[in-house]
C-alpha positions in Angstrom: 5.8 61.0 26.8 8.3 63.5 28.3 6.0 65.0 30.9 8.2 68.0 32.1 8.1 69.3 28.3 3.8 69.2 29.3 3.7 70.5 32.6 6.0 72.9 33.9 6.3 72.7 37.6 4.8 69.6 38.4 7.7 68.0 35.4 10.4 66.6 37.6 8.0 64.5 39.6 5.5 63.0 36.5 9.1 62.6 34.7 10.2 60.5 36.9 7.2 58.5 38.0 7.3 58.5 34.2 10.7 57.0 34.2 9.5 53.8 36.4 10.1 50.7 34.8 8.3 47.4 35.7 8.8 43.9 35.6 5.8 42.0 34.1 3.9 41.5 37.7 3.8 45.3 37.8 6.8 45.6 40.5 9.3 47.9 40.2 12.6 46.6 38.1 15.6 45.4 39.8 18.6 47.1 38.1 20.7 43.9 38.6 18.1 41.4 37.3 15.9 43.3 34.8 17.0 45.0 31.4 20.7 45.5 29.9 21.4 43.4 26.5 20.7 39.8 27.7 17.3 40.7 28.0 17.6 43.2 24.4 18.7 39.6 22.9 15.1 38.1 22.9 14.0 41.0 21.3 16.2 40.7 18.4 15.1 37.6 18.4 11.5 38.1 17.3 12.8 41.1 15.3 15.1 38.5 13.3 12.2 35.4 13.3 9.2 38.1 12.5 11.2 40.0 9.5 12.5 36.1 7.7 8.7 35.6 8.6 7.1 38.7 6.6 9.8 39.2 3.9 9.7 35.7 2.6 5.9 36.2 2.1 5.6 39.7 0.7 8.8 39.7 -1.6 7.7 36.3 -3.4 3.6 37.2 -3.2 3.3 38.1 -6.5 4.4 34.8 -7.8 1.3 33.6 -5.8 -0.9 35.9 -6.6 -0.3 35.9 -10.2 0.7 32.3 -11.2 -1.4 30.0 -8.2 -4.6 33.0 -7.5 -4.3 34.0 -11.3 -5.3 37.3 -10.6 -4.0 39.4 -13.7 -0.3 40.6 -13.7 -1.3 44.7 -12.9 -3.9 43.5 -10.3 -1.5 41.5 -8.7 0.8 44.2 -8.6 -1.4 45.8 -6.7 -2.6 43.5 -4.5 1.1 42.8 -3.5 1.4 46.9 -3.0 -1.5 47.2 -1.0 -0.5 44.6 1.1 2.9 46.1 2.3 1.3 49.3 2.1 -1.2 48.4 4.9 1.3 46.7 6.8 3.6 50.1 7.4 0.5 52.0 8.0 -0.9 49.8 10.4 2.7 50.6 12.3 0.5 53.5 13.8 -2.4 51.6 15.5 0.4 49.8 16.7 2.3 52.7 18.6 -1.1 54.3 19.7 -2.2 50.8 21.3 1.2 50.5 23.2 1.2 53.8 24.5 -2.0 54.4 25.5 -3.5 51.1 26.8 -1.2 47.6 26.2 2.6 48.5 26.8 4.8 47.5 23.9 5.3 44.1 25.8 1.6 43.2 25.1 1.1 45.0 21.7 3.5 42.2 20.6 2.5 39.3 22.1 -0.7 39.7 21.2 -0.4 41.0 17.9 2.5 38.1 17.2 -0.4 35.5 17.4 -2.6 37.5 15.1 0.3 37.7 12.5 1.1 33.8 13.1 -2.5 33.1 12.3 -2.6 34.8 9.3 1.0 32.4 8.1 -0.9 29.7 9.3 -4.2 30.2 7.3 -2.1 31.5 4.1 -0.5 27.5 4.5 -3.7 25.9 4.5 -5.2 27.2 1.9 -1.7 27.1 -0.5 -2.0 22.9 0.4 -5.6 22.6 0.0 -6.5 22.2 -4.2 -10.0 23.0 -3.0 -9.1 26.4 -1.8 -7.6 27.5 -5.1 -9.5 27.6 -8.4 -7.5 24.8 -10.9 -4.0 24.6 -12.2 -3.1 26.5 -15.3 -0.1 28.6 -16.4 -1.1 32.2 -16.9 2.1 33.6 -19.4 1.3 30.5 -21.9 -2.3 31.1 -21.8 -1.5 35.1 -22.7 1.3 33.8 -24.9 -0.4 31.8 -26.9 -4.0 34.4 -26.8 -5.9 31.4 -24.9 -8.8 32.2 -22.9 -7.7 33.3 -19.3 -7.4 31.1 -16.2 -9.6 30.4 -14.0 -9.5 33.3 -11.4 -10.0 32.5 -8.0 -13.7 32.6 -6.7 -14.9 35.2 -4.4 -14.8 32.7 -1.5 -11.7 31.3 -2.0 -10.4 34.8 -2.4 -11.8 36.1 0.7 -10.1 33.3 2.4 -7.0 34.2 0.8 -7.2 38.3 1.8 -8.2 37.3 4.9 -5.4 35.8 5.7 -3.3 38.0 3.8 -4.7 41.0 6.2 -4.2 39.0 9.7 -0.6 38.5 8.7 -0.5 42.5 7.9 -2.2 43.7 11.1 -0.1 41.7 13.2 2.9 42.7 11.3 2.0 46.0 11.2 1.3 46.7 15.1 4.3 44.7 15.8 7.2 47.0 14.3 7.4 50.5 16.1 7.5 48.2 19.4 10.0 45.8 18.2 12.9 48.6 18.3 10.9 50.7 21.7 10.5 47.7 23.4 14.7 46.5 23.1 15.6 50.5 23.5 13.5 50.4 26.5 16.0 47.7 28.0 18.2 50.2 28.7 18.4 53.1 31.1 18.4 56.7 29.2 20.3 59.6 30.6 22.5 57.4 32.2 25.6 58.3 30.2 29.1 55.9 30.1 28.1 52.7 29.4 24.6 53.1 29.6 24.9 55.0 26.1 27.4 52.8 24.5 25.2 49.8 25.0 22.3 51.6 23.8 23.8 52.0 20.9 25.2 48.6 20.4 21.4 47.8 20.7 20.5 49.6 17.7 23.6 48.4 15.6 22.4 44.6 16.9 19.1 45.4 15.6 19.9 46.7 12.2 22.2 43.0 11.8 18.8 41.3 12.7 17.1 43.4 10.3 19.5 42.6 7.4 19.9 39.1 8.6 16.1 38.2 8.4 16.0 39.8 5.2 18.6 38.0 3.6 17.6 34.3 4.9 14.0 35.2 3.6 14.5 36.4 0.7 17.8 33.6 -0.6 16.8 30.7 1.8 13.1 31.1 2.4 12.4 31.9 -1.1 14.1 29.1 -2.2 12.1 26.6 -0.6 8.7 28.5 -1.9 10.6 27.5 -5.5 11.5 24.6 -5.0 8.6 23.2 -2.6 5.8 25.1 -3.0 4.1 28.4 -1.7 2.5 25.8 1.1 5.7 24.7 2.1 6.8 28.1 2.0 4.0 29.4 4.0 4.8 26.9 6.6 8.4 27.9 7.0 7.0 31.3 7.5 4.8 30.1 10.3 7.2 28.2 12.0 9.8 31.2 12.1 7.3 33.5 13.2 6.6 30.7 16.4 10.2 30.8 17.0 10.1 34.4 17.3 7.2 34.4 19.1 9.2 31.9 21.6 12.3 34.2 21.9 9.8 36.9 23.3 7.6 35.1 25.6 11.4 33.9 26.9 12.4 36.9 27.7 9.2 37.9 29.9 11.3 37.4 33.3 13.5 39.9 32.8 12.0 42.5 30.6 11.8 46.3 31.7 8.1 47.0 30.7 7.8 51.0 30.5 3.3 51.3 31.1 1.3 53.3 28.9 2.3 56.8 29.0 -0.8 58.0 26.9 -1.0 59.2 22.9 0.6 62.2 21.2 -2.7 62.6 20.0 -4.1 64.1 23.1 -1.4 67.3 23.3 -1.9 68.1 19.6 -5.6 68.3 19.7 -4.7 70.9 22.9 -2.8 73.3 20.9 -5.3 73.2 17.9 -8.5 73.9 20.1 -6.7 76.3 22.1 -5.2 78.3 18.9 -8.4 78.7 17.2 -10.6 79.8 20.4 -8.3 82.5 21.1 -7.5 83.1 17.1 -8.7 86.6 17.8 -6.0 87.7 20.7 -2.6 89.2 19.5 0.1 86.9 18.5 3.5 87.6 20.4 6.5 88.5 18.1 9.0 86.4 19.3 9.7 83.5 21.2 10.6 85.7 24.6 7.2 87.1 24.3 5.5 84.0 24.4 7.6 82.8 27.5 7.0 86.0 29.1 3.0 85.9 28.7 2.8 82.0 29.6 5.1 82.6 32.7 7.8 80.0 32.0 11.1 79.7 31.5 13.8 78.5 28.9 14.3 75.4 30.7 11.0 74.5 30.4 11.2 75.2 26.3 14.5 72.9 26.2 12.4 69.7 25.7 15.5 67.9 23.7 19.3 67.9 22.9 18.1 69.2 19.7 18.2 72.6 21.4 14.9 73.8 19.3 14.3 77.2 20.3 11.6 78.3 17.8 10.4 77.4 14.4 9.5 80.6 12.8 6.3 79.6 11.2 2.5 78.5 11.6 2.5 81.8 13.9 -1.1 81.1 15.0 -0.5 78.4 17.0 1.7 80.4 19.5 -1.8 82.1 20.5 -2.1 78.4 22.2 0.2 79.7 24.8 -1.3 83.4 25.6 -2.6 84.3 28.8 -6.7 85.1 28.4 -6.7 89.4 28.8 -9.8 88.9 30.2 -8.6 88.4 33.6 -10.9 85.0 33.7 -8.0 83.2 36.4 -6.7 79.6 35.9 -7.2 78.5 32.3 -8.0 74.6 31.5 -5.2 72.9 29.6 -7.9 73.0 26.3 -7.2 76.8 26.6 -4.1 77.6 27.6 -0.8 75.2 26.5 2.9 75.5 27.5 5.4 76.9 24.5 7.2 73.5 24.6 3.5 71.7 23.4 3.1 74.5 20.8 6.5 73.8 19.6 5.9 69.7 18.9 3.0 70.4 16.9 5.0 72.7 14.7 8.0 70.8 14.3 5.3 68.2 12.9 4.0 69.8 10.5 7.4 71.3 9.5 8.5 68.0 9.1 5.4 66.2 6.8 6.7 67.8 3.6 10.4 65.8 4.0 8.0 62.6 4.9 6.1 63.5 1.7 9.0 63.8 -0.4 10.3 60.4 0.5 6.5 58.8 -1.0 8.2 58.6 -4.3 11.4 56.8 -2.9 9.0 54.0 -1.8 7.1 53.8 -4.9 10.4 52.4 -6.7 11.2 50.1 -3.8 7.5 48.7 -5.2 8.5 48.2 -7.9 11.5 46.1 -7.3 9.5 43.3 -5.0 6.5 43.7 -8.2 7.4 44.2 -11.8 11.2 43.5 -11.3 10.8 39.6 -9.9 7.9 39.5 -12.9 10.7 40.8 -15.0 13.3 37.8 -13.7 10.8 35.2 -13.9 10.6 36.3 -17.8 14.8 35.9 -17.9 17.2 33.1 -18.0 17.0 32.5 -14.1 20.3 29.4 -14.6 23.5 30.4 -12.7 26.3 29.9 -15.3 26.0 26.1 -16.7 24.9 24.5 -13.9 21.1 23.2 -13.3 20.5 25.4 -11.0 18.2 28.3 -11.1 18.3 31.6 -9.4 14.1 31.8 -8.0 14.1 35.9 -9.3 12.6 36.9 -5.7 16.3 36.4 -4.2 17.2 39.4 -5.8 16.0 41.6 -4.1 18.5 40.3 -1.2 21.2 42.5 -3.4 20.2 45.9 -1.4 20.8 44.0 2.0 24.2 42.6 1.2 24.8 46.2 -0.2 23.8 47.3 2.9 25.7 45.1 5.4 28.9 46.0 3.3 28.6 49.5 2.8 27.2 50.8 5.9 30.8 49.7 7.9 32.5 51.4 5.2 30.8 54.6 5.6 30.9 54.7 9.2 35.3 53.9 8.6 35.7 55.6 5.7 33.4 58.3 4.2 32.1 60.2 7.5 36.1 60.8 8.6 36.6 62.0 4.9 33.3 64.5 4.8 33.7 65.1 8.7 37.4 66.9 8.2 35.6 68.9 4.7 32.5 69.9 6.5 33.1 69.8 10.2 29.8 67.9 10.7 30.0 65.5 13.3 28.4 62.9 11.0 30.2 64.1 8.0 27.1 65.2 6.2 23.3 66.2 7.6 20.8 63.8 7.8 18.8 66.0 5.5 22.0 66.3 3.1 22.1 62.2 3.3 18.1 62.0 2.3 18.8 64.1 -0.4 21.6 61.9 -1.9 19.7 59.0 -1.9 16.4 60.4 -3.5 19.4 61.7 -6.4 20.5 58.2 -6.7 17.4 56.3 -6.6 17.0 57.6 -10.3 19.3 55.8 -11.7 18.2 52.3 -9.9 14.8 53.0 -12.4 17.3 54.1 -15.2 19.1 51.2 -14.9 15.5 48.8 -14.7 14.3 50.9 -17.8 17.2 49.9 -20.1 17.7 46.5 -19.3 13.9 45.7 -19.8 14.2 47.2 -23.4 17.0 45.3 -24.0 15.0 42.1 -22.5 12.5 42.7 -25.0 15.0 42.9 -27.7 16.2 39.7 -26.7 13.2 37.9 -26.7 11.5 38.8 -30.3 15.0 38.3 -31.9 15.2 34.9 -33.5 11.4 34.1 -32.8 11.4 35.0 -29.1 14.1 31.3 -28.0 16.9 33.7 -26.3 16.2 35.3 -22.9 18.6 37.5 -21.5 20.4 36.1 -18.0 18.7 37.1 -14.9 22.0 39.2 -13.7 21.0 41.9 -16.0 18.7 43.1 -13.6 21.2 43.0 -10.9 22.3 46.8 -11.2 18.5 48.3 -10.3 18.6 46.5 -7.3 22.7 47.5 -6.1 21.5 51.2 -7.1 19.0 50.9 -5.0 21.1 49.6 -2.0 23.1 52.4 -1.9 20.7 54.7 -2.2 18.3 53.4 0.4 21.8 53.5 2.5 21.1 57.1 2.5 17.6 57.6 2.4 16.4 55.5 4.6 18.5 55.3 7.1 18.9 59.1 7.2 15.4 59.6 7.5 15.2 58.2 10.7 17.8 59.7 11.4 16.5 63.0 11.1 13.3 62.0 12.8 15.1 61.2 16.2 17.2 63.9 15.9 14.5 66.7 15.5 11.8 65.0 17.2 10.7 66.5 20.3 9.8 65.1 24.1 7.3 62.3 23.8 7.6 62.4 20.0 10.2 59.6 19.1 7.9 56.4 18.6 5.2 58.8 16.6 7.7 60.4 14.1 9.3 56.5 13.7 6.0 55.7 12.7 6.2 57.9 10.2 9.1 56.5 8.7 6.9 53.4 8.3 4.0 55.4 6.8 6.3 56.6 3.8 6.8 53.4 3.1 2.6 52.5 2.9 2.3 55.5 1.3 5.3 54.4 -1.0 3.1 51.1 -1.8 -0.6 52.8 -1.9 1.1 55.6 -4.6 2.3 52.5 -6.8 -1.1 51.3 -7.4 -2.7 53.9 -8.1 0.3 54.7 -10.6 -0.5 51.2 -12.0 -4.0 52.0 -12.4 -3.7 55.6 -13.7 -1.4 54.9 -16.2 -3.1 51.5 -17.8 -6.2 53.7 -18.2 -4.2 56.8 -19.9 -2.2 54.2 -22.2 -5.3 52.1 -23.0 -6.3 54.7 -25.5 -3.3 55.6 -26.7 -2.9 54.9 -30.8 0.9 54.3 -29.6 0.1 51.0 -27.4 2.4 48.2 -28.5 -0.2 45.7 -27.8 -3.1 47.5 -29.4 -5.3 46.4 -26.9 -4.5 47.4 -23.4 -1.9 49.8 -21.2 1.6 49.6 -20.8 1.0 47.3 -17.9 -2.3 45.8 -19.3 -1.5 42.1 -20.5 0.0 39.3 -18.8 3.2 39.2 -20.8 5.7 41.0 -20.9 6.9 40.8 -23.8 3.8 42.8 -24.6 3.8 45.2 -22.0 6.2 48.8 -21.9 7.3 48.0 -18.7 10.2 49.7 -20.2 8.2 53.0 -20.3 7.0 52.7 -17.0 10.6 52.7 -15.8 11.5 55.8 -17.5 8.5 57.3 -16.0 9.3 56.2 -12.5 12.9 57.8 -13.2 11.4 61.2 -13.8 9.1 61.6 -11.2 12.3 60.6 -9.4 14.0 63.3 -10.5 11.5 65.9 -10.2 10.6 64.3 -6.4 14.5 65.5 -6.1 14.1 69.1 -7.0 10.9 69.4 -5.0 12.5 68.1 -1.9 15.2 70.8 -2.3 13.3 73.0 -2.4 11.4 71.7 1.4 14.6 71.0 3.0 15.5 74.6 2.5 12.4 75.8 3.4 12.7 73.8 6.6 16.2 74.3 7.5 15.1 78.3 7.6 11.8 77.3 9.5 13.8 76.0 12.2 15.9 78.4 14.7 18.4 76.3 16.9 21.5 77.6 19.7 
C-alpha cells in the first residue's frame, strides 16, 4: 500500500522502504540480476499452465457431472456455477493472504500445490469404477421415462466436491497474484522503458490468458472426449506441474515485494472514526477538510487519476476533523488523513458499476452450462467427415474473437473514436462497459432462437433430425465481442480510478463479479424451476422450464429470452449508476 497517501509527513520514507524489493533470501534486489521480463516469462508461464489447467476442467464439468456423477441436468448446472463462482471469490482470500502475511511469491507456490492436488484427486476418482456409482446414460433413461440413474452416493460425492473445492481454493488464491507478482518484476515510476515493458508485460499476459484458454477448451477438451474425464483430469494435472515448474524456476531471480498489510485495516479507520465524531460539523468543501486536518494538496494527490473529491457519503469527511475539544494528538482510530477518507469513498462509489456487471456474468454461465448441454443435444459432425466437434470447444469462439479483435481495436477503432471524441482511448472505460452490457443481449437473443429452432428440429419427423452444432456458434461470437468491452473495460476502470494501495483489492473485484455472476445463475436456476413447476403452461407438465433431463422437454428457450431481458434492463440500470457516478466524482 501507498503509504505517503496514509501518513503525511512520515510518507516519503515508509514509501520508499515500501518500494524495497527482495530477492527470495530477503536481500535487497540487484537491478542487473533480479526482475525485467526474463524473470516476468516464468510467470506467464504458470499463468498459461494454471488457466489450460482450470478451463479444461470447469468448461467440460458439466458433462461430468451430469453424464458420469448423474446428478440431474439443473443441479448440475449449478454445481458447475457454484464451482466457478467460488473460485473468483476465493480471488480475495488470496490478495488478503499475499499482502498481509505470505507475499504473492508464496501465496502461489503454496496454493499451486493445493490446486494440483485437487487435479490429482478429481483423476483418481474419474479412473476408479469404485468411486463412481455404475454406468448408465442419463438423456435415454429421461428419453425413454426409465427410472433415473444411479446418483452418486454421499461418499463418493464428498470425494468428488472435495476435490472439486481444493482445485477451487488453489485456483482461486492464485489469480490476483499471478498478474501482481509479473507486474511487480518491473520498476514503477521509472518512466522510458521501464513503462513500455511494463506494459508489454500485460499485453504478454493477456496472450497467455487467451492461449491457455484456447488449448483447454479445443485440445484439452478433446482428449476428455475422446479418452475420458480421467485422462482428462490427468492432462489437467500434469499442466498445472508444469506451471508449477515454470514458477519455482524462476525463484533466483524474482523481485518479491513483502507484505505491505490489508486495505482492510484503513477502511475500518475511516468508519470507526466517522461515526465516533458523527456529532461534529461536517466541512463544506474539500479545502475545509484540508484546512482542519492540517495537510496539503499534495498529500490528497494519492494517484494520476487526480481525484480531488467525490461529492458524496459527506459523513465520512468527519473522519478527518480535528476533535474541538482541545484533547491533543488523536489516535489514527480517531482522526484519518483526507486521502484515506477519499479510498473508502471511491469504493463505495464504485460497488454499484461492479454490481451492474453481476448480470454480465450470469450469461457467461450460461454458455460453459446450458449452451454445451445444448450442443451435446445437436449434430456435433464437422461437415461429412467422422469427426465430431466435443460441444465444450465452443466456448473457445469468444477467445479467438478476442485475439482477433482486440489488435483491431487498438489499430483501427480507438484512432477512429479518438479523432470524434478526443478521448485518449477513443471512448471511456465506463462508455466501453456500457457497450458491452448492450451487446451481451443479443448473445442470449441469439441462444434463445436457435434453441427453439433446435426443438423444432428434433420433434419434426419423430425427433431423427438434429440441427448442426454451428447453430449455436453466434451466442458464443456475440459474446466475444461484448466481453471485449465489458470485461476488459472494467478493469480498466478499476486501475484507472483506484486509489494508492487499492489496485490488487479493486482487481479482486473484477473477479468477484464474475462469482457473483456464477452464484446469481443458480439461484436463477432454482427460482425459476420452482415458479414454472406450477405453471398450467409447463410443456412437460411435470416440472420447470429447466426441470427434466432432456431438452427436448425443457424451455430452455424461455430461459434465454429471460436472460435477454434482465440483460436489457441490467443496461438501463447501469445508465443510470454511471451517471450518477461520473457526477459523484470531481477531477482537475
Amino acid at each position: 500500500m501507498d503509504v505517503e497517501s496514509r501518513q503525511g509527513s512520515k510518507g516519503d520514507a515508509m514509501a520508499a522502504a515500501a518500494a524495497v524489493s527482495v530477492d527470495w533470501r530477503g536481500r535487497p534486489c540487484d537491478p542487473l540480476k533480479h526482475g525485467g521480463m526474463k524473470a516476468a516469462v516464468f510467470v506467464l508461464g504458470i499463468q498459461a499452465f494454471e488457466m489450460m489447467a482450470i478451463a479444461a476442467v470447469g468448461n467440460n464439468l458439466i458433462t461430468y457431472v451430469f453424464g458420469e456423477m448423474h446428478f440431474p441436468l439443473s443441479e448440475a448446472a449449478n454445481i458447475v456455477t457454484n464451482f466457478i463462482g467460488t473460485v473468483f471469490l476465493l480471488s480475495l482470500l488470496g490478495g488478503f493472504l499475499s499482502d498481509s502475511y505470505l507475499g504473492s511469491f508464496w501465496t502461489m507456490f503454496i496454493f499451486g500445490f493445493v490446486e494440483l492436488s485437487g487435479f490429482i484427486l478429481l483423476a483418481v476418482q474419474a479412473h476408479l469404477p469404485q468411486l463412481r456409482p455404475p454406468p448408465c446414460d442419463m438423456m435415454a433413461a429421461a428419453a425413454a421415462g426409465q427410472k433415473a440413474c444411479e446418483q452418486v452416493s454421499s461418499l463418493k460425492a464428498g470425494i468428488f466436491f472435495a476435490a472439486l473445492y481444493l482445485v477451487a481454493l488453489g485456483s482461486g488464491c492464485l489469480k490476483p497474484n499471478i498478474i501482481a507478482h509479473g507486474a511487480d518484476q518491473f520498476r514503477r515510476g521509472g518512466g522510458g522503458g521501464d513503462a513500455r515493458h511494463l506494459s508489454s508485460y500485460f499485453n504478454a499476459a493477456y496472450f497467455s490468458f487467451c492461449v491457455g484458454e484456447l488449448v483447454a477448451l479445443t485440445v484439452l477438451v478433446w482428449v476428455q472426449t475422446r479418452s475420458g474425464m480421467d485422462v482428462g483430469f490427468g492432462v489437467s494435472a500434469a499442466a498445472m506441474g508444469i506451471g508449477m515448474l515454470s514458477l519455482v524456476a524462476g525463484v533466483a531471480i524474482y523481485r518479491n515485494k513483502p507484505p505491505q498489510g490489508s486495505i482492510f485495516t484503513p477502511i475500518a479507520k475511516v468508519f470507526v472514526a466517522a461515526v465516533s465524531k458523527r456529532k461534529q460539523v461536517c466541512p463544506s468543501t474539500t479545502a475545509s477538510v484540508q484546512a482542519i486536518a492540517g495537510v496539503t494538496v499534495h498529500e490528497m494527490s494519492v494517484n494520476t487519476t487526480d481525484i480531488c473529491h467525490i461529492n458524496k457519503f459527506r459523513l465520512l469527511d468527519k473522519a478527518c476533523v480535528k476533535a474541538t475539544d482541545g484533547s491533543g494528538k488523536e489516535s489514527p482510530w480517531r482522526l484519518c488523513t483526507p486521502a484515506e477518507v477519499e479510498q473508502v469513498k471511491l469504493l463505495l462509489c464504485v460497488v454499484p458499476i461492479f454490481a451492474c456487471t453481476i448480470v454480465f456474468n450470469t450469461i457467461l454461465a450460461q454458455l460453459q452450462t446450458f449452451s454445451v448441454q445444448q450442443g451435446s443435444a445437436m449434430d456435433t459432425r464437422l461437415a461429412a467427415s467422422g469427426f465430431h466437434v466435443p460441444p465444450a470447444s465452443l466456448q473457445a469462439i469468444p477467445y479467438v474473437m478476442l485475439v482477433a479483435l482486440v489488435p483491431a481495436y487498438e489499430a483501427a477503432f480507438v484512432p477512429a473514436m479518438r479523432r470524434l471524441t478526443g478521448v485518449a482511448t477513443g471512448i471511456t472505460p465506463l462508455q466501453r462497459i456500457g457497450v458491452g452490457l448492450f451487446a451481451v443481449t443479443f448473445s442470449m437473443v441469439a441462444a434463445a432462437l436457435v434453441e427453439a429452432r433446435r426443438r423444432h428440429a428434433a420433434a419434426a419427423d419423430g425427433g431423427g433430425r438434429l440441427l448442426s452444432i454451428f447453430w449455436i456458434a453466434p451466442q458464443f461470437l456475440v459474446f466475444g465481442l461484448s466481453e471485449m468491452f465489458t470485461a476488459v473495460g472494467l478493469i480498466e476502470f478499476f486501475y484507472k480510478q483506484s486509489l494508492a494501495g487499492m489496485q490488487a483489492f479493486l482487481t479482486s473485484m473484477t473477479y468477484c463479479s464474475y462469482s457473483f455472476g456464477f452464484y446469481f445463475s443458480s439461484v436463477l436456476v432454482s427460482l425459476v424451476n420452482r415458479i414454472t413447476s406450477s405453471s398450467t403452461s409447463t410443456a412437460a407438465g411435470n416440472g420447470g422450464w429447466l426441470a427434466n433431463n432432456d431438452l427436448n422437454k425443457d424451455r430452455l428457450d424461455l430461459f434465454y429470452w429471460l436472460l435477454a431481458a434482465l440483460s436489457i434492463l441490467n443496461f438501463f440500470n447501469y445508465l443510470f449508476w454511471a451517471r450518477w457516478y461520473s457526477k459523484s466524482v470531481e477531477t482537475v
